[in-house]
Each structure stands twice: as C-alpha cells, then as structure tokens.
C-alpha positions as CSV (number, residue, x, y, z in Angstrom):
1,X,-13.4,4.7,-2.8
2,X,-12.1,3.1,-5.5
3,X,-8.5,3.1,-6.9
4,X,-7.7,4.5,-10.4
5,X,-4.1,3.6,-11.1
6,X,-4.6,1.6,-14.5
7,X,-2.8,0.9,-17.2
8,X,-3.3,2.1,-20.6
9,X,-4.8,-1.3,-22.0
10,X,-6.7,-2.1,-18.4
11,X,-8.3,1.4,-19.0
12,X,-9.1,0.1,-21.9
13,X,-10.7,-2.9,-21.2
14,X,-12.5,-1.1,-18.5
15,X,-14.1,1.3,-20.6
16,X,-15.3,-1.4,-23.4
17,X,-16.8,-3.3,-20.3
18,X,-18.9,0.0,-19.2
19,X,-20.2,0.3,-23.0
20,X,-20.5,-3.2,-23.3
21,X,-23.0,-2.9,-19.7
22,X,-24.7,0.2,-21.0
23,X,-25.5,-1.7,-24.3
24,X,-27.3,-4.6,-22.5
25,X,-29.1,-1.3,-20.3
26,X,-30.4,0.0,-23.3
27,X,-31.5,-3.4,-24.9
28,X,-33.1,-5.1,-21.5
29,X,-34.7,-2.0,-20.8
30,X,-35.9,-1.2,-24.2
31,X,-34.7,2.2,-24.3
32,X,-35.8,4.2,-27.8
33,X,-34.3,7.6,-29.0
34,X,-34.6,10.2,-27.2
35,X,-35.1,8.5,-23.5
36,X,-33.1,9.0,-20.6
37,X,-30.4,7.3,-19.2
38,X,-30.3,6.7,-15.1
39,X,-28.0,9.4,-13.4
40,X,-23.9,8.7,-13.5
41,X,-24.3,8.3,-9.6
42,X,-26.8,5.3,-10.4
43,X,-24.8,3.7,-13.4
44,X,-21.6,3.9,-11.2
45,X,-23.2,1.7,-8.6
46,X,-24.7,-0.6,-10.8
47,X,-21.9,-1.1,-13.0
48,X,-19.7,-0.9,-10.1
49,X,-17.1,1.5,-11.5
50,X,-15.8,5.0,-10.7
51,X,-18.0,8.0,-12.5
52,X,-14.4,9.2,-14.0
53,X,-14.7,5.7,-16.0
54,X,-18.6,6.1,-16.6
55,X,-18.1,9.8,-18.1
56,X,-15.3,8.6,-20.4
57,X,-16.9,6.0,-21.9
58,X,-20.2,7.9,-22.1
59,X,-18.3,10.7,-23.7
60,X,-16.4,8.4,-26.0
61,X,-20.7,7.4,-27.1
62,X,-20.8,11.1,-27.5
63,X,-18.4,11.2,-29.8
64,X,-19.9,8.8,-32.1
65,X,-23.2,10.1,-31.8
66,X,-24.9,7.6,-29.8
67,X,-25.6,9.5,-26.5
68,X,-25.9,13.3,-26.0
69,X,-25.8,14.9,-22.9
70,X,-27.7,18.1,-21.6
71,X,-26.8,20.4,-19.1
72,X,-28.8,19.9,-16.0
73,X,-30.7,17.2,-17.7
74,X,-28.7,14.2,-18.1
75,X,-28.0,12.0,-20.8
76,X,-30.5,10.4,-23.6
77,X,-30.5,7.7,-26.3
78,X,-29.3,10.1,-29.4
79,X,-32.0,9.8,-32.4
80,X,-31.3,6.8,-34.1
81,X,-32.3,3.3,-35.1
82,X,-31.8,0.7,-32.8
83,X,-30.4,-1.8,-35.4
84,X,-27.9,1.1,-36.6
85,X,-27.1,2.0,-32.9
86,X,-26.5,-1.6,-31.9
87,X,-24.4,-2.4,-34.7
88,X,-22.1,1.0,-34.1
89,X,-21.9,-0.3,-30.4
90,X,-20.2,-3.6,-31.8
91,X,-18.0,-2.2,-34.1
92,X,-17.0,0.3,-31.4
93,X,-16.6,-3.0,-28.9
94,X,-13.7,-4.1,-31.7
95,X,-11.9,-1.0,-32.2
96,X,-8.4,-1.3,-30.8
97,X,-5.7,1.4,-30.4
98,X,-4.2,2.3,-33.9
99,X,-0.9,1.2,-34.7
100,X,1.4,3.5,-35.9
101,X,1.1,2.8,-39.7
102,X,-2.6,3.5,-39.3
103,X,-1.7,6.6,-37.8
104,X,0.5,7.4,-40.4
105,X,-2.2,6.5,-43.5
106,X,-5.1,7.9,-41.8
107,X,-2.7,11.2,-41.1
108,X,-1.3,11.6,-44.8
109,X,-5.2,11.1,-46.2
110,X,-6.4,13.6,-43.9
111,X,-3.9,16.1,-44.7
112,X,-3.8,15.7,-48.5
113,X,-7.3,16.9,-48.4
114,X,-7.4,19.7,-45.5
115,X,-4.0,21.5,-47.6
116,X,-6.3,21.5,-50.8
117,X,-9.1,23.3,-49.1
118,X,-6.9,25.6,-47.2
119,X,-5.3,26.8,-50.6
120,X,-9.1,27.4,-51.1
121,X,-10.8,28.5,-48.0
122,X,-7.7,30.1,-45.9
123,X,-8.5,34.1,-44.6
124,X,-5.2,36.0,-44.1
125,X,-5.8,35.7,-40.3
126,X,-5.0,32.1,-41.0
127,X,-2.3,32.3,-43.0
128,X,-0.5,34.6,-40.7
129,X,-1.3,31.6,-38.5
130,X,0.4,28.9,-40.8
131,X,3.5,31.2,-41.5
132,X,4.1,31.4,-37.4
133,X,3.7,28.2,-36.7
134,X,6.4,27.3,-39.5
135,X,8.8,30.0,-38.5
136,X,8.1,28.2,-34.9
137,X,9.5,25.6,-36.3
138,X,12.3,26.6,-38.1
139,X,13.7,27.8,-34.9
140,X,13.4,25.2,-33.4
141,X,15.0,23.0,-35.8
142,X,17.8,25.6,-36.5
143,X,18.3,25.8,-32.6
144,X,19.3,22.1,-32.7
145,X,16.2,21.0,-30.5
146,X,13.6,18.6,-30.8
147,X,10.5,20.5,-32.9
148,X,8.4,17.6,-33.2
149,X,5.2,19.4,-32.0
150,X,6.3,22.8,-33.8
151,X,5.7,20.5,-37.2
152,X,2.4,19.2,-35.8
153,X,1.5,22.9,-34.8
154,X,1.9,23.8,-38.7
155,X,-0.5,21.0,-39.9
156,X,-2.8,21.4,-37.3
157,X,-3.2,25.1,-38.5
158,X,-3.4,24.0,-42.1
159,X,-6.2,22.0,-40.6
160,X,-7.9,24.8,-39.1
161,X,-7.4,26.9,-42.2
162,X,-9.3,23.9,-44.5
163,X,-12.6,25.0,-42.9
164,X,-13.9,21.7,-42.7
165,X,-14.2,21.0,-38.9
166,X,-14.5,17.3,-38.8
167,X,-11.1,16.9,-40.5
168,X,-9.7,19.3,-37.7
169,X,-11.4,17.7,-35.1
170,X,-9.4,14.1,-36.3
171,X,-6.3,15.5,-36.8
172,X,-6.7,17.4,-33.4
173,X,-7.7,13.3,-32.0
174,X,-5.0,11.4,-33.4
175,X,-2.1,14.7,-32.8
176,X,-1.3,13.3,-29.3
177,X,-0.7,9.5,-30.7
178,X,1.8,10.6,-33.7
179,X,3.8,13.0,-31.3
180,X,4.7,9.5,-28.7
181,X,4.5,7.8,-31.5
182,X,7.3,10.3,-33.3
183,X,9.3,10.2,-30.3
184,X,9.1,6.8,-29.8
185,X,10.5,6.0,-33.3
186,X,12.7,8.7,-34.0
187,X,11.4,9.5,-36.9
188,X,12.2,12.9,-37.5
189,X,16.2,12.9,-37.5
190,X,18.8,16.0,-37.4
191,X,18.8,16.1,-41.2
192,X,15.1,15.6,-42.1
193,X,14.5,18.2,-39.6
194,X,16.3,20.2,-41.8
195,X,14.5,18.7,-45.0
196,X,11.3,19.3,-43.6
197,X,11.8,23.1,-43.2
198,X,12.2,23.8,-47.1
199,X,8.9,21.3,-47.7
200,X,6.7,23.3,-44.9
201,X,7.9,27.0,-47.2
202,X,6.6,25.1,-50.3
203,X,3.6,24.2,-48.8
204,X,2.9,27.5,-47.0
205,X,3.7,29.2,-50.5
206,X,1.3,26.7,-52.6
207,X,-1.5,27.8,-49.7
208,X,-0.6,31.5,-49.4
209,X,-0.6,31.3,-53.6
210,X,-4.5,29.4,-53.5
211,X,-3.2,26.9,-55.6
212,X,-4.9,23.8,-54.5
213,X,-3.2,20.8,-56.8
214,X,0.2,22.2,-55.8
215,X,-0.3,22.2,-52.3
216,X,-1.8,18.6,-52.3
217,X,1.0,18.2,-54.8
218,X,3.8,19.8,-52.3
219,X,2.3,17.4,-48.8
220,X,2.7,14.4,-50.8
221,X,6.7,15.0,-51.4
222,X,6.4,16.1,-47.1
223,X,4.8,12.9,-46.8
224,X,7.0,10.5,-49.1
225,X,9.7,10.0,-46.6
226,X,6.8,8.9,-43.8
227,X,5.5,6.6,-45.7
228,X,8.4,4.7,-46.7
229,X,9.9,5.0,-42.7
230,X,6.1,3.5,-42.0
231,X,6.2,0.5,-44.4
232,X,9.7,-0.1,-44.0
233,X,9.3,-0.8,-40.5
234,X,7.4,-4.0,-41.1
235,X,10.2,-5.6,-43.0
C-alpha cells in the first residue's frame, strides 16, 4: 500500500507525471477518439501510483475536455484531433499554480462580466440570494470578525445570477485559492471591511435596478483597491 502524505508541489509533480505517462499511452498505442482507456486498476499498476492520484489527474483531463468518463464503462479518448489534443496536453504539462496577481486579474475580469449579466439575467429568487449573502456579510464585518468568505459568498451568487455557467464554474475553481490567498495577505483590513459593505449595497442596487453599465461600473470602484494591493506588492 502506498503512502499518500505529499506536499502540495510533490502532488503536483506527481500528477503532471501520470498525464505526462498517459500521453505517451495514448500516442504508443495509437489511441483515436472515442477509444477506451485500460481500467484505473491497470493504469495504477503500470504507472505505479495510487488510483487516488490516477483519478485526479484523469479528472483534471476531464476538465479540459480531453477524457470523459461513463458510468460503468470507463474512460475514452474525448472526440478530438490528435494534433489539438496533444498540443492541450503540453500546454497543460506547463501550467503552474497561479500566483496571486493572476488570481486577482483573472478574478476582477471574470466578475466585471458575470455583474453585467446578472443586472440582465437575475430572477428574484436570485436576487434574494445576493441580498442574503451581503447582509451575511455585513454581520460579519459589523461583528468585528473575519468575513472573508461572506464577501466571496456575495460574488459567487452574483456569479450564479449571470447565468452563464462557465464563468461560475471558474470563479467556483479559483474561490478556494483567493480565500488562503486573502488570509495569507491580509488584504481585507478592519476598515476596508467596512468600505466594502457600502460597495457590495451599490452593486446589489445596480443588479436589483437591471442596470448593467452601472453595475460593471460599481465592481470596478470594489475592485480598485485590489488591484492597486495586487501590483503594489511587487514593488
């Protein structure tokens, strides 16, 4: 039985190995869309790693749609080209773990967009949604404790409000990094805690009043302070 106590970067290093193993499978064996991979049970052997590390890195190819697993069946080569498929798996090869500035843009470009189509798209179930989760944070805030996930609970149900569910599925990916990465930092001080609540009202109001350019218009003053902290850090 093998021993999984790893470290975030061995894990790491251990799951680009499996995709980097399951790339030369597919090429040596001359798989095509649509075939069949062996069984987990088989690839664990073979690879000689736990099936906890095989299904993440096979999920992680699920993710960017170059495997899909069926129920009962097992997992196939997802329908596309082998150049475009081998390419993806070397670009995915070099991904490394965002820093937080890329967290930061990719979060603030995200967000600009989902407010504007939730000032389009929300329902009134989701608006009720949007005004708890900022209420959630206000007493939090006015409590004097750390509402660090309250504030991510109000974007996130922005997110879900836009209606587009890509964008909520990223934000819902990269949530987990800015909260450590919040903590870690200290970004979100006593007195922008404070700050923040009046900007969150604004924005609910721009949303709740389907006004689109003023709710982009309202995330980017939320934002401003970010992105200065962000760029500041690197002088």
């Amino acid at each position: 039985m093998k021993l999984e106590v790893i470290t975030k970067n061995e894990g790491g290093e251990i799951q680009n190995g499996i995709i980097s193993k399951l790339r030369e499978l597919i090429i040596s064996k001359n798989l095509e869309p649509g075939d069949k991979l062996p069984s987990e049970r088989e690839l664990s052997n073979k690879f000689d790693v736990t099936r906890n590390n095989l299904r993440e890195a096979i999920q992680l190819l699920e993710f960017y749609g170059i495997l899909k697993s069926k129920p009962q069946s097992g997992t196939f080569i997802a329908d596309i080209g082998q150049i475009a498929m081998d390419g993806m798996l070397e670009d995915i090869l070099r991904l490394r773990e965002p820093d937080f500035k890329s967290l930061v843009e990719t979060r603030i470009l995200l967000e600009l967009m989902t407010c504007k189509l939730a000032a389009e798209r929300r329902t009134l179930e989701q608006l009720s949604h949007i005004e708890h989760a900022m209420e959630a944070y206000k007493k939090k805030v006015s409590d004097d404790r750390n509402a660090v996930q309250e504030d991510l609970l109000f974007h996130l149900a922005i997110a879900r409000a836009s209606g587009n569910s890509t964008m909520n599925r990223f934000m819902l990916i990269i949530t987990p990094e800015i909260i450590t990465n919040f903590e870690k930092y200290h970004v979100c001080d006593k007195d922008r805690a404070f700050t923040a609540i009046g900007e969150h009202i604004d924005i609910y109001e721009a949303i709740k009043a389907k006004d689109p350019q003023l709710a982009e218009q309202k995330m980017k003053i939320h934002f401003n302070m970010l992105y200065e902290y962000c760029y500041n850090m690197d002088n």
